[in-house]
DOVEX-752454 format. One record per atom (N, C-alpha, C, O): x, y, z; chain; atom name; residue in one letter. Coordinates in steps of 0.05 Angstrom, whole numbers. Each point is the difference from the previous one (the first is absolute). Last residue first. Example, Ala and Ser with C-alpha at 12.3 -4.5 7.8 and 13.67 -1.06 7.14 Angstrom:
BEGIN
[pt [257 -45 142] 'A' 'N' 'S']
[pt [16 24 1] 'A' 'CA' 'S']
[pt [-15 22 14] 'A' 'C' 'S']
[pt [10 22 4] 'A' 'O' 'S']
[pt [-4 -137 -5] 'A' 'N' 'A']
[pt [-18 24 0] 'A' 'CA' 'A']
[pt [18 24 0] 'A' 'C' 'A']
[pt [21 0 13] 'A' 'O' 'A']
//
This chain:
BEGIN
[pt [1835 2330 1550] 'A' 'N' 'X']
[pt [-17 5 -18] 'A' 'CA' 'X']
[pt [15 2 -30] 'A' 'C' 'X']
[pt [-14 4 -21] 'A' 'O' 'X']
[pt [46 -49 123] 'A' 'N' 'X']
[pt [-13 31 -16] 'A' 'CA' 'X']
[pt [-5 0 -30] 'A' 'C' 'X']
[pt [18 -10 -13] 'A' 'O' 'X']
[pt [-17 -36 115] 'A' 'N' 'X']
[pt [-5 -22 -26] 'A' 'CA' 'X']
[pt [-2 30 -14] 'A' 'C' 'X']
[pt [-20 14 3] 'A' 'O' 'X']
[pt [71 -55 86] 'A' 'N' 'X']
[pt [-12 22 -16] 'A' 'CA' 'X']
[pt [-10 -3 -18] 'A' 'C' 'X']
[pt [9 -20 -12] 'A' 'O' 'X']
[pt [1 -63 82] 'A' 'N' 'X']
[pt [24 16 -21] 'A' 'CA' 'X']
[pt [-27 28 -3] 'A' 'C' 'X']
[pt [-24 -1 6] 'A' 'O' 'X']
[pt [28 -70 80] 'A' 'N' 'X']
[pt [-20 7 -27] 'A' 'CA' 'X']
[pt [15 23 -9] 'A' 'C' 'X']
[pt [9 18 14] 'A' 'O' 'X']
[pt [2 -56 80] 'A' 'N' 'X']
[pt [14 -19 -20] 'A' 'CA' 'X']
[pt [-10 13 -29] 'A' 'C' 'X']
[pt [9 -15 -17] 'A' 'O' 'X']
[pt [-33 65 93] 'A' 'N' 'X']
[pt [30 0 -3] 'A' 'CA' 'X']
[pt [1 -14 -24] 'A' 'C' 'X']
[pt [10 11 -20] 'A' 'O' 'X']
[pt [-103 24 41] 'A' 'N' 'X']
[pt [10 -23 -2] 'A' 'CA' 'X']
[pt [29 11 -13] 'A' 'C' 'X']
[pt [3 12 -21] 'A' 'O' 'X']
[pt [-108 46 45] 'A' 'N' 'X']
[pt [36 -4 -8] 'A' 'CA' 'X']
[pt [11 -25 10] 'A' 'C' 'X']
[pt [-10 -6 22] 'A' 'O' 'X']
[pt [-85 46 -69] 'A' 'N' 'X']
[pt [14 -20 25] 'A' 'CA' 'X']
[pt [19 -3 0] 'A' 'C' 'X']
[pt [10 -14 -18] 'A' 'O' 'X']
[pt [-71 96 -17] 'A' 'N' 'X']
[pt [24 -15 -5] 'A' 'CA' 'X']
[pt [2 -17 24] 'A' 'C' 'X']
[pt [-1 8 24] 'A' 'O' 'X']
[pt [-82 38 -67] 'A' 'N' 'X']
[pt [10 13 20] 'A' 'CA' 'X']
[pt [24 -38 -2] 'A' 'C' 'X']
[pt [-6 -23 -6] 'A' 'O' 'X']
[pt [-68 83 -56] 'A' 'N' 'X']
[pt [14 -20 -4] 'A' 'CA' 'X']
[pt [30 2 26] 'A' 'C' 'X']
[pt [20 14 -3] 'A' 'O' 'X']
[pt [-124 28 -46] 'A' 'N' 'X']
[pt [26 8 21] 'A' 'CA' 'X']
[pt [10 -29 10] 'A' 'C' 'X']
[pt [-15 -17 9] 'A' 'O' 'X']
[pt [-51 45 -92] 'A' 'N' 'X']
[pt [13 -18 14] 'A' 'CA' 'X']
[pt [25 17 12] 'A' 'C' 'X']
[pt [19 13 -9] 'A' 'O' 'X']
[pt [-115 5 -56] 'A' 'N' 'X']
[pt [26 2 19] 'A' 'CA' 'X']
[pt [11 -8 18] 'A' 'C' 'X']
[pt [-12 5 21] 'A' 'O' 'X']
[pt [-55 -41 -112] 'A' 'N' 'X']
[pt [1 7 39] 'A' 'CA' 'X']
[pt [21 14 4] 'A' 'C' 'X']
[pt [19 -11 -11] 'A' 'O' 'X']
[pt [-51 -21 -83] 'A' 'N' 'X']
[pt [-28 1 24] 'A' 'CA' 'X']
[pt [2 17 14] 'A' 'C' 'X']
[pt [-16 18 6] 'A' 'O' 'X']
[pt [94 -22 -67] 'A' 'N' 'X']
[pt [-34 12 -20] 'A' 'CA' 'X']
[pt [-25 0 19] 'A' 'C' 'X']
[pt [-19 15 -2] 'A' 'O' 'X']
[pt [116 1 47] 'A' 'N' 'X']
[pt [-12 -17 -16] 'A' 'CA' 'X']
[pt [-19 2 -8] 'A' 'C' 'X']
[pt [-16 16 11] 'A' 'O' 'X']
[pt [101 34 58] 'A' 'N' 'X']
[pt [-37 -1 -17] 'A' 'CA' 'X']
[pt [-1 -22 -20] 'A' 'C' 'X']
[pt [22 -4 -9] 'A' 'O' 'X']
[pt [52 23 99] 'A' 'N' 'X']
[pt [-4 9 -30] 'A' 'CA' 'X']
[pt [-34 -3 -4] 'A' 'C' 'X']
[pt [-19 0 16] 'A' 'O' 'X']
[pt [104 1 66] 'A' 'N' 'X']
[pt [-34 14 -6] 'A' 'CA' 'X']
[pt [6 -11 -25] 'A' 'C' 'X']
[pt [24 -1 -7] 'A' 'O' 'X']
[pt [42 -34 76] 'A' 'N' 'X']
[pt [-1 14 -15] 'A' 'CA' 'X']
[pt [-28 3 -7] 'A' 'C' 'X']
[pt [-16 -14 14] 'A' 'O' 'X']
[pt [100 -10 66] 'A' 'N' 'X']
[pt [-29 -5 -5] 'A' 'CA' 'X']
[pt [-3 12 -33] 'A' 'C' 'X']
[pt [21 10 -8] 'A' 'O' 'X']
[pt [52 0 74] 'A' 'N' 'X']
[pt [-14 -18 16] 'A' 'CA' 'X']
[pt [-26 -8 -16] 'A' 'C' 'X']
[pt [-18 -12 11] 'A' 'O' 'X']
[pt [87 78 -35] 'A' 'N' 'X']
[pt [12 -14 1] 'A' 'CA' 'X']
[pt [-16 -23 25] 'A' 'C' 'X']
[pt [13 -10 18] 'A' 'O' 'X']
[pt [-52 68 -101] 'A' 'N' 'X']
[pt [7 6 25] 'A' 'CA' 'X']
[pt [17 -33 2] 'A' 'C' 'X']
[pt [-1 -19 -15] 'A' 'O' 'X']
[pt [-55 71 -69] 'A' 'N' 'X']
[pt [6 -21 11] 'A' 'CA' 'X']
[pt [20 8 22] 'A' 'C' 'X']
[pt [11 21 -5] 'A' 'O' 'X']
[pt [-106 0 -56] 'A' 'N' 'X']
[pt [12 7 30] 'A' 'CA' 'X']
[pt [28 -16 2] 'A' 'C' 'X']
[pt [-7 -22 8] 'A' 'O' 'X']
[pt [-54 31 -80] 'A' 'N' 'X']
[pt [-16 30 9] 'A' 'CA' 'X']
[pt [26 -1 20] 'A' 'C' 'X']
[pt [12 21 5] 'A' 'O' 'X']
[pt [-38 -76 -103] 'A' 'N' 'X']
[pt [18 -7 25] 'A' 'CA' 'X']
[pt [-3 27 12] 'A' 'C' 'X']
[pt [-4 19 -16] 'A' 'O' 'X']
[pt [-59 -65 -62] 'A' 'N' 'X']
[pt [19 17 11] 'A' 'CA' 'X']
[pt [8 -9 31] 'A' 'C' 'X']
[pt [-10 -15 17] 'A' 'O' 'X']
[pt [-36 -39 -70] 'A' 'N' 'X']
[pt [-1 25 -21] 'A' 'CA' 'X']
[pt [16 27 14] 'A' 'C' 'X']
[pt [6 22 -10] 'A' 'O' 'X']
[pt [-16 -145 4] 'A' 'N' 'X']
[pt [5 33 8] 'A' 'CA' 'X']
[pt [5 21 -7] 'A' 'C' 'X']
[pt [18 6 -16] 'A' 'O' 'X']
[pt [-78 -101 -1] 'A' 'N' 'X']
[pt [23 14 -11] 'A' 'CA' 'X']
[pt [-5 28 17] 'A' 'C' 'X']
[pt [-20 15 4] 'A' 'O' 'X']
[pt [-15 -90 49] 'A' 'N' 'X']
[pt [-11 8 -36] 'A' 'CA' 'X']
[pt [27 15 -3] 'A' 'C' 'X']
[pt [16 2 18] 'A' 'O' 'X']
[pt [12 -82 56] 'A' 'N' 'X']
[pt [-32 31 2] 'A' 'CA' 'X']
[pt [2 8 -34] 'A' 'C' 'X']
[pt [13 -12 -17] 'A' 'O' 'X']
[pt [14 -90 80] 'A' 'N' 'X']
[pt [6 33 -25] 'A' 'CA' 'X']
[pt [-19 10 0] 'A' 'C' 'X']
[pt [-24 -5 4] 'A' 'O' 'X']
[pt [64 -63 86] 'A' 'N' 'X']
[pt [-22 14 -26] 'A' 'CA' 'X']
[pt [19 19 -23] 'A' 'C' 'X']
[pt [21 13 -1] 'A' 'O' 'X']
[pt [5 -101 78] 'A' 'N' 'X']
[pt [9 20 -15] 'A' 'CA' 'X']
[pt [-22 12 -20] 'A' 'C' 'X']
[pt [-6 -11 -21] 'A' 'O' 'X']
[pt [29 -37 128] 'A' 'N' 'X']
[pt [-20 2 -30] 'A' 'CA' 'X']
[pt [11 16 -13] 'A' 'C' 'X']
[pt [11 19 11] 'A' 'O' 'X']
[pt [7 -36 79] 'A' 'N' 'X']
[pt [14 -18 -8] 'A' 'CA' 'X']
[pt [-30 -10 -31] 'A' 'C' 'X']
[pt [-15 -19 -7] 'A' 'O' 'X']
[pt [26 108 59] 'A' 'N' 'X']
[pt [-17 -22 11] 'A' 'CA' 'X']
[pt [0 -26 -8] 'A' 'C' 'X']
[pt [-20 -14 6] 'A' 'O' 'X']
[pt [56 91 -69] 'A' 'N' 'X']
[pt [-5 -1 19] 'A' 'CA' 'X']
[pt [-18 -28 21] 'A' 'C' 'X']
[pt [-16 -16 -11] 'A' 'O' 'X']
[pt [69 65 -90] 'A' 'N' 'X']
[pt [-7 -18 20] 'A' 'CA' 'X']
[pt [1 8 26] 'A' 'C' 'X']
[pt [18 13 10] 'A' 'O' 'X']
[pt [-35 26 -117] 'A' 'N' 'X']
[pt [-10 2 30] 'A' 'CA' 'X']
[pt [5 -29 18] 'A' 'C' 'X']
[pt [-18 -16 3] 'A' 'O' 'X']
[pt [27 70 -111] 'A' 'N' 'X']
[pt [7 -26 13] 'A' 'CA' 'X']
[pt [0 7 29] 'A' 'C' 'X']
[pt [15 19 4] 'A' 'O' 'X']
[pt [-47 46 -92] 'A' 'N' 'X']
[pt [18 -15 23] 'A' 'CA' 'X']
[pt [-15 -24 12] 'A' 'C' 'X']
[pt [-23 -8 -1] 'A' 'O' 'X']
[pt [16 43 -101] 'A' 'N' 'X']
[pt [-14 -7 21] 'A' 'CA' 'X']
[pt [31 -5 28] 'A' 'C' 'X']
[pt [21 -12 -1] 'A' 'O' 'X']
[pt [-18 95 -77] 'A' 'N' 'X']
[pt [7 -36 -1] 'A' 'CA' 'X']
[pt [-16 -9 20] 'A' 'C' 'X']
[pt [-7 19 14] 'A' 'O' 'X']
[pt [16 76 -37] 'A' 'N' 'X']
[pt [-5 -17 -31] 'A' 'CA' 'X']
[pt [0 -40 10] 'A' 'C' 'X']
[pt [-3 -22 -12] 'A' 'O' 'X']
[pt [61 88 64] 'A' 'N' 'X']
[pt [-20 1 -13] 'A' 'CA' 'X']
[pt [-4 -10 -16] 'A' 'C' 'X']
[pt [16 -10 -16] 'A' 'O' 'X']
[pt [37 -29 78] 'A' 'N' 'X']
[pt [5 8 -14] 'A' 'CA' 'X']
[pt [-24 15 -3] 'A' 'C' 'X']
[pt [-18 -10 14] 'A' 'O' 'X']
[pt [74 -42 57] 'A' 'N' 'X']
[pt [-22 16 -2] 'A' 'CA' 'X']
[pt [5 14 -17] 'A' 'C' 'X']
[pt [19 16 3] 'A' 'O' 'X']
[pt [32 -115 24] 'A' 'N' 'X']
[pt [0 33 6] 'A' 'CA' 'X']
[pt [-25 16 -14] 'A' 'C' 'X']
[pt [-12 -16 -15] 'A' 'O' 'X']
[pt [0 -83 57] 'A' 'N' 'X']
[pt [15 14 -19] 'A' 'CA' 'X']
[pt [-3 21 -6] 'A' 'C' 'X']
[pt [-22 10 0] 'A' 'O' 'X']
[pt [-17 -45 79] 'A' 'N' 'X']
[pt [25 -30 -17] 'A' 'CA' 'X']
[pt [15 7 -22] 'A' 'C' 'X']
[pt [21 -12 -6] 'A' 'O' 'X']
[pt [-50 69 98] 'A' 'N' 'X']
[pt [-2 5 -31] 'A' 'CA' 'X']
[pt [10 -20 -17] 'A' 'C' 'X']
[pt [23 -1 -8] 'A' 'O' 'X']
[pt [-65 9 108] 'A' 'N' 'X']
[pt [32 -1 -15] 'A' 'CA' 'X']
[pt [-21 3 -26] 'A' 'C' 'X']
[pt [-24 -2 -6] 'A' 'O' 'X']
[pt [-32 23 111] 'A' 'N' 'X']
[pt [18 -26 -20] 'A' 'CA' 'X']
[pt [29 8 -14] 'A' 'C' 'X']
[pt [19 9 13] 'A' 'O' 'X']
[pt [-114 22 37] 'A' 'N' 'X']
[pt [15 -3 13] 'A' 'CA' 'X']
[pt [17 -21 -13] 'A' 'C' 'X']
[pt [-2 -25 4] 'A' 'O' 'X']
[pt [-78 100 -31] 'A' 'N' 'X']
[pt [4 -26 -3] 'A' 'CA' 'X']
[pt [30 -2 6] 'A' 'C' 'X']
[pt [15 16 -11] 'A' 'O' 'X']
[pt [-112 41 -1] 'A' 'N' 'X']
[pt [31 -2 9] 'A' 'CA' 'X']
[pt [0 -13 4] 'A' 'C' 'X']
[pt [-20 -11 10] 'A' 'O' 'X']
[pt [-56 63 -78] 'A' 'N' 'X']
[pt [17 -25 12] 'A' 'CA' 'X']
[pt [29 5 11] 'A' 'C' 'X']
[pt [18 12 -10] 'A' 'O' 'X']
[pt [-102 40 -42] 'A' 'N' 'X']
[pt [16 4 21] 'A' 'CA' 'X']
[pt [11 -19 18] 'A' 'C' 'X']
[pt [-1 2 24] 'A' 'O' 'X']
[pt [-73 11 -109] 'A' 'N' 'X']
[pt [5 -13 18] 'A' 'CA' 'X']
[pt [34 10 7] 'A' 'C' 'X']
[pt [15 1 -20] 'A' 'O' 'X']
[pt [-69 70 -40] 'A' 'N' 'X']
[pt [9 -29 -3] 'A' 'CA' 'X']
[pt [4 -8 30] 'A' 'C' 'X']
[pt [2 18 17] 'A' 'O' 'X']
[pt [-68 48 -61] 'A' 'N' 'X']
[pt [23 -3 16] 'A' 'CA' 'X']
[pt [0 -31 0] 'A' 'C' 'X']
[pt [-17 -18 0] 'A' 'O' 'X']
[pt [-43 81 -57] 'A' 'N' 'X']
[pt [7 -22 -2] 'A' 'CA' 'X']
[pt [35 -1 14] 'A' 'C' 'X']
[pt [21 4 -12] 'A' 'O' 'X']
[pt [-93 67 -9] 'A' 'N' 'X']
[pt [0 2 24] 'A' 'CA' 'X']
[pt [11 -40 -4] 'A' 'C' 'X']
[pt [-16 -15 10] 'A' 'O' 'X']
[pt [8 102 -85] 'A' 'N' 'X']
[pt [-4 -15 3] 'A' 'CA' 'X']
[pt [15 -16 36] 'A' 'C' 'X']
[pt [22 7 7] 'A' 'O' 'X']
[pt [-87 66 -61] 'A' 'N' 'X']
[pt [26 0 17] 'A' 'CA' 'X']
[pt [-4 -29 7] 'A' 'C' 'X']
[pt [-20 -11 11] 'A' 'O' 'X']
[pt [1 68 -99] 'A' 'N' 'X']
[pt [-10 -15 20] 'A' 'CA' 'X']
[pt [21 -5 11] 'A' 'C' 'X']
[pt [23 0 -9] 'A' 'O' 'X']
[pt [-73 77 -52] 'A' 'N' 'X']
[pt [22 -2 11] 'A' 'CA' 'X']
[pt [-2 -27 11] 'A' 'C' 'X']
[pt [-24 -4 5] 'A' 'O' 'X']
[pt [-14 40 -108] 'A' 'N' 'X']
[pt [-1 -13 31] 'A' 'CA' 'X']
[pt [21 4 16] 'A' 'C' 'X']
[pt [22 2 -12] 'A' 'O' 'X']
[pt [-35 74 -59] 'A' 'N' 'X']
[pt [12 -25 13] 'A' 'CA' 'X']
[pt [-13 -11 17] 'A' 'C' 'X']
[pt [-7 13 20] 'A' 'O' 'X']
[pt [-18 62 -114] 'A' 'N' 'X']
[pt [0 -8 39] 'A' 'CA' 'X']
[pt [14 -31 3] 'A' 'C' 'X']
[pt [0 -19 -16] 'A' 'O' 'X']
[pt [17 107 -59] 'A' 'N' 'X']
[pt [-9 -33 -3] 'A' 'CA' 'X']
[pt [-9 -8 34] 'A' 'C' 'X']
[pt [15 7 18] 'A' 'O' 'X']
[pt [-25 90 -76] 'A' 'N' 'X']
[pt [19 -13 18] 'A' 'CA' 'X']
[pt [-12 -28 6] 'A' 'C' 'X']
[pt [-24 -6 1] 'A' 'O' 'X']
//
């Protein structure tokens, strides 16, 4: 019988919230677009989406997870995907 290493691996990602909009809709596979604080970032390509709600959404990226909490504004269209 062959023996295995086991290893556990203990690499948690950063845990970010962040109070903004989506400049463009949320794809996997694609970098989002983050404005907030009269800045706009991109994060690494997303690798999944876990949450979406009608005030906010979760997903993951190759670093961080991002909880992504909505500024609502009357004048600003839907932007769907």
């Amino acid at each position: 019988m062959e023996s295995k290493k086991i290893v556990k691996l203990t690499n948690k990602k950063k845990h970010q919230i962040i109070t903004g909009t989506l400049s463009l809709p949320l794809r996997v596979g694609e970098r989002a677009w983050i404005s907030y604080s009269s800045q706009i970032i991109t994060t690494t390509p997303v690798l999944r989406i876990w949450e979406v709600s009608a005030d906010s959404i979760l997903f993951e990226t190759c670093n961080t997870v991002y909880e992504l909490q909505y500024i609502f504004n009357p004048n600003t269209a839907v932007m769907y995907a």
